[in-house]
C-alpha atoms as an extended CHARMM CRD file, in Angstrom:
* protein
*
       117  EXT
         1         1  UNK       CA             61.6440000000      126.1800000000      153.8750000000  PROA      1               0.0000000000
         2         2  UNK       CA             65.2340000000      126.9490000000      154.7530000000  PROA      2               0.0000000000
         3         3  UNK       CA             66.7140000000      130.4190000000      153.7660000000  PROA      3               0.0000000000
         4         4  UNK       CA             70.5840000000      130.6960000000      153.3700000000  PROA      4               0.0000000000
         5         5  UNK       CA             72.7590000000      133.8660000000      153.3970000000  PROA      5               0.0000000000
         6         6  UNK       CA             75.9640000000      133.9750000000      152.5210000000  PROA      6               0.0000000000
         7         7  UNK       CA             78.9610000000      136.5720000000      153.0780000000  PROA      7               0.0000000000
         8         8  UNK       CA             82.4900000000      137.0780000000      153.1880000000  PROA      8               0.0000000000
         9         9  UNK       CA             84.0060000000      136.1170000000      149.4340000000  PROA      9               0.0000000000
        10        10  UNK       CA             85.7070000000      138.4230000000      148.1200000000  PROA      10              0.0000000000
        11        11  UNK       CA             89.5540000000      139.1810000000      146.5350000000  PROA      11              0.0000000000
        12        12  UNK       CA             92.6280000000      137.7590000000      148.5270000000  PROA      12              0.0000000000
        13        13  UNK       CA             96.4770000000      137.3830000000      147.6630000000  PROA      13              0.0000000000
        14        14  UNK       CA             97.7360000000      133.8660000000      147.8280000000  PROA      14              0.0000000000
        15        15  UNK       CA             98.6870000000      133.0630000000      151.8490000000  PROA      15              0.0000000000
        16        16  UNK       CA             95.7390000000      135.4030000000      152.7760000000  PROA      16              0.0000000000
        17        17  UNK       CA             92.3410000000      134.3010000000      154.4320000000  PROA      17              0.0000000000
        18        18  UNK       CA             88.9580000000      135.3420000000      154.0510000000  PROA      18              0.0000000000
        19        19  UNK       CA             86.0570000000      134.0380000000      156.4620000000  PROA      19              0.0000000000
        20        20  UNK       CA             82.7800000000      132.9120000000      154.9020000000  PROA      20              0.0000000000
        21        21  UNK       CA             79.2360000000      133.1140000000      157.1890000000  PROA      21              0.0000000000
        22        22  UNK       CA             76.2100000000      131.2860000000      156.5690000000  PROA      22              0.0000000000
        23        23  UNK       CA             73.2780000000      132.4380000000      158.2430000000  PROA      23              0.0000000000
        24        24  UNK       CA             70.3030000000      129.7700000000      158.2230000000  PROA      24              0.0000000000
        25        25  UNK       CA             66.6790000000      131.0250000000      158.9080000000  PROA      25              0.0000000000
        26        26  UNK       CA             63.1640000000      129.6100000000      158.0500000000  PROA      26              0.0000000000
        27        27  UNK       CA             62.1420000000      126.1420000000      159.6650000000  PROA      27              0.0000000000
        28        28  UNK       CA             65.1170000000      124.7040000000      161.4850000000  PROA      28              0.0000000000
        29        29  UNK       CA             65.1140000000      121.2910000000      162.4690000000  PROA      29              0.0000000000
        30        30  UNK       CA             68.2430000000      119.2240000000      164.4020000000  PROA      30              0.0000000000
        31        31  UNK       CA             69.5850000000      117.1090000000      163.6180000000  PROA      31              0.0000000000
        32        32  UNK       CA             71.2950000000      118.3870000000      160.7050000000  PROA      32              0.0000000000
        33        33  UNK       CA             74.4410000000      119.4170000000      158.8370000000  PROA      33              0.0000000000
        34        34  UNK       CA             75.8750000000      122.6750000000      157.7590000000  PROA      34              0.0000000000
        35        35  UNK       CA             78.2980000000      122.8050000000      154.8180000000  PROA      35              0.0000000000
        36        36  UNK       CA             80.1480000000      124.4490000000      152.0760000000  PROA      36              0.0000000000
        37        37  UNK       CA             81.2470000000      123.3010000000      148.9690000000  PROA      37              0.0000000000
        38        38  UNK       CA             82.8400000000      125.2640000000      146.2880000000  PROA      38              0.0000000000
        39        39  UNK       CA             82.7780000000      125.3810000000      142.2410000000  PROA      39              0.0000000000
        40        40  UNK       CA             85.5600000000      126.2550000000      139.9370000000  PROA      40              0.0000000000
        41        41  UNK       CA             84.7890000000      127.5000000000      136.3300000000  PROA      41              0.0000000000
        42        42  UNK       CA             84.7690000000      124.2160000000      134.3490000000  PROA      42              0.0000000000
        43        43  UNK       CA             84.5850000000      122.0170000000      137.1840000000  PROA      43              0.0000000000
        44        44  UNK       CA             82.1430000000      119.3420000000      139.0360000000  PROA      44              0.0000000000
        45        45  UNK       CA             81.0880000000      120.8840000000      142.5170000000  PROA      45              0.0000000000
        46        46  UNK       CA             82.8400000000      119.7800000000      145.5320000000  PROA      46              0.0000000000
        47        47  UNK       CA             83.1110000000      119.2500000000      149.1010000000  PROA      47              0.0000000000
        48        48  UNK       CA             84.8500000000      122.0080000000      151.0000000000  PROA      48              0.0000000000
        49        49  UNK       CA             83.7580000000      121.0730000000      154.9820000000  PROA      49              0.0000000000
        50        50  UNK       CA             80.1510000000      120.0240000000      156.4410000000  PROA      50              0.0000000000
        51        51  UNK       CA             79.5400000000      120.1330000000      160.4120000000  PROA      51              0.0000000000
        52        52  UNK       CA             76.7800000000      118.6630000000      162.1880000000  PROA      52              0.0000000000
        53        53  UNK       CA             74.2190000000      120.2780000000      164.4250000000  PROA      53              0.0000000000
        54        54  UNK       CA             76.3470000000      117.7780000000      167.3050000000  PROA      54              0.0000000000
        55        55  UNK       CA             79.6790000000      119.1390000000      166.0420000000  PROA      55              0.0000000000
        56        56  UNK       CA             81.0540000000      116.5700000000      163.8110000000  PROA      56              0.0000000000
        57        57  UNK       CA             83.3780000000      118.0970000000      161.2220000000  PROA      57              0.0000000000
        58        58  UNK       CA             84.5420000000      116.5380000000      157.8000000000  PROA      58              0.0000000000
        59        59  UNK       CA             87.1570000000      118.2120000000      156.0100000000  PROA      59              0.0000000000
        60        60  UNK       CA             88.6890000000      117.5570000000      151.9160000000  PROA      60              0.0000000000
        61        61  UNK       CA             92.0540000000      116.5830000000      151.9100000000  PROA      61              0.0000000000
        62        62  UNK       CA             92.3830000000      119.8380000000      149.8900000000  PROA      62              0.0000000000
        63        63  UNK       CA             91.6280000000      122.1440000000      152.4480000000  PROA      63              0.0000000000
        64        64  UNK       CA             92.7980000000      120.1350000000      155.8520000000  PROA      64              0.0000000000
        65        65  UNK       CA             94.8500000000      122.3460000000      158.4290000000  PROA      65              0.0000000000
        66        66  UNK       CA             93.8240000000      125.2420000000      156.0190000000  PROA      66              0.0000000000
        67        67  UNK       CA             90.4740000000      125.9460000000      156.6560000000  PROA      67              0.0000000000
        68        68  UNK       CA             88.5920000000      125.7840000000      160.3280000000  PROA      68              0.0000000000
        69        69  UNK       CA             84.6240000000      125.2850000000      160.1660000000  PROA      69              0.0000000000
        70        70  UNK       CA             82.5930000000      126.1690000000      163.2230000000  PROA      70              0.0000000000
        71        71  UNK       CA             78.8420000000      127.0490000000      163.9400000000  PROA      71              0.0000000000
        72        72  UNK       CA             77.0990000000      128.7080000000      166.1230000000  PROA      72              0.0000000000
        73        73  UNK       CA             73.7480000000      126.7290000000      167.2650000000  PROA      73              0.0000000000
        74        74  UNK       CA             71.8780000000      129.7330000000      168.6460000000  PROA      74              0.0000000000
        75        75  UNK       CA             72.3060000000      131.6360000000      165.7360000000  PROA      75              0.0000000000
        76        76  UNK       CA             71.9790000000      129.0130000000      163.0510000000  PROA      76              0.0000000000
        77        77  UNK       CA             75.0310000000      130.7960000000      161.3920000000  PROA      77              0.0000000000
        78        78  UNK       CA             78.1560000000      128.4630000000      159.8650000000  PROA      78              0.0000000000
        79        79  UNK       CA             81.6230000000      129.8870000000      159.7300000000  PROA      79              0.0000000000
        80        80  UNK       CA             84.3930000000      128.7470000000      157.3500000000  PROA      80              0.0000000000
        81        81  UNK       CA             88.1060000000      130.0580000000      158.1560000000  PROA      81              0.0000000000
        82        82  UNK       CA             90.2840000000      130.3210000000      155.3150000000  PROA      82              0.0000000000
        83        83  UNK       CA             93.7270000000      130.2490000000      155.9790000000  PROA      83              0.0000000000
        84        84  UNK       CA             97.1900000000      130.0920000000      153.7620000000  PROA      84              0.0000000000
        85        85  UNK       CA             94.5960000000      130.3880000000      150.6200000000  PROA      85              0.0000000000
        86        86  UNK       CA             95.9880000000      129.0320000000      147.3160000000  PROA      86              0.0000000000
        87        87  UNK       CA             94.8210000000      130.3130000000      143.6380000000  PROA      87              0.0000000000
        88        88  UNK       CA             92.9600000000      126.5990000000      143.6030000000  PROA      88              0.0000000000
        89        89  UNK       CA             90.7520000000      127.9470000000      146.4240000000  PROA      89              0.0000000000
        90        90  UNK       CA             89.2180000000      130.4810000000      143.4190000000  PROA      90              0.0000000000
        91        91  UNK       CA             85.5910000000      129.5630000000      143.2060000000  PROA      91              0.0000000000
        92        92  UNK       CA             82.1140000000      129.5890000000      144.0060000000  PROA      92              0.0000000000
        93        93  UNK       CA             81.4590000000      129.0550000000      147.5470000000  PROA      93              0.0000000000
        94        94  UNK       CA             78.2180000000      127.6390000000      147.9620000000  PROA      94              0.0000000000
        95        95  UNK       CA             76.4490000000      127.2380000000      151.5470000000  PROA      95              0.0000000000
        96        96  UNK       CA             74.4510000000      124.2360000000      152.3520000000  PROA      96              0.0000000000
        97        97  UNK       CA             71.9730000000      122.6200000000      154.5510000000  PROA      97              0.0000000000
        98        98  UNK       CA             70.4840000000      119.3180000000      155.5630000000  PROA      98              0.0000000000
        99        99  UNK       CA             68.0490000000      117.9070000000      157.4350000000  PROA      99              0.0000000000
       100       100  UNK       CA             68.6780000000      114.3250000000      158.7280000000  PROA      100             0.0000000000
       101       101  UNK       CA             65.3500000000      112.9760000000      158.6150000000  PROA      101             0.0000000000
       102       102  UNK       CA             63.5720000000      114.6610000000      156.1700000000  PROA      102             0.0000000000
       103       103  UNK       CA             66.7840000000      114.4530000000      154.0120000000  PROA      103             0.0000000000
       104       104  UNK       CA             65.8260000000      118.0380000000      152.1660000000  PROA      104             0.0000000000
       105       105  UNK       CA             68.4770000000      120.4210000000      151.2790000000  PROA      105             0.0000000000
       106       106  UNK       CA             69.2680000000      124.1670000000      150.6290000000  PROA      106             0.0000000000
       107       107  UNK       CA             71.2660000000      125.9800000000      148.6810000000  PROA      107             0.0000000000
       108       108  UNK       CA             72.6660000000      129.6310000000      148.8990000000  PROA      108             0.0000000000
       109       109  UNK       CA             73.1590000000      131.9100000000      146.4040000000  PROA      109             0.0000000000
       110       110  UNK       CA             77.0560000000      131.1260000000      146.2270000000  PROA      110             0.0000000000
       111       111  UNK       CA             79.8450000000      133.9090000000      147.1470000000  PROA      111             0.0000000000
       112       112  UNK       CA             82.8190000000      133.9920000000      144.8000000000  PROA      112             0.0000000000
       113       113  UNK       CA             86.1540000000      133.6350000000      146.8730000000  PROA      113             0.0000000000
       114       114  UNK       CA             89.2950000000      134.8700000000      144.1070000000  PROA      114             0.0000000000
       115       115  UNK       CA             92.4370000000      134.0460000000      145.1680000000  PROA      115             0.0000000000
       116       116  UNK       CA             95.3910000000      136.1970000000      142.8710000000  PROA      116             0.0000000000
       117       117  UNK       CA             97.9860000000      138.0900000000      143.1500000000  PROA      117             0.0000000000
């Protein structure tokens, strides 16, 4: 079992940033892949940014040059840095992770990220 913790949503003007965190505990295995995807009301979930326990980074067109993910291996923690945020950032920020060989997957609890002037 994998435990996920989110932080960091919260309200933000448009051009403001906000920095998620995703702390990971339980039974960590590597390889694997960290991630966040996000859910607006009336919308399909979707990719935000996923980075691998070796550092590979994928990015939505939506959010490239906006938003910087990183992770810290020793602490099994994710970071997403939102930059220049736009009212289409408002959603549901869920936290994710996946083991490559077992192929299971975690879910956090989702942090809402509002972005409004």
């Amino acid at each position: 079992q994998v435990q996920l913790v989110e932080s960091g949503g919260g309200l933000v003007q448009p051009g403001g940033s906000l920095r998620l965190s995703c702390a990971a505990s339980g039974t960590i295995f590597s390889p694997n892949t960290m991630g966040w995807y996000r859910q607006a009301p009336g919308k399909q979930r979707e990719l935000v940014a996923t980075v691998t326990s070796s550092g590979i980074r994928n990015y939505a067109d939506s959010v490239k040059g906006r938003f910087t993910l990183s992770r810290d291996n020793a602490r099994n923690t994710a970071y997403l840095q939102m930059n220049s945020l736009k009212p289409e950032d408002t959603a549901v920020h869920y936290c994710k992770w996946r083991n490559h060989v077992s192929r299971l997957e975690y879910w956090g609890q989702g942090t809402q990220v509002t972005v409004s002037s």
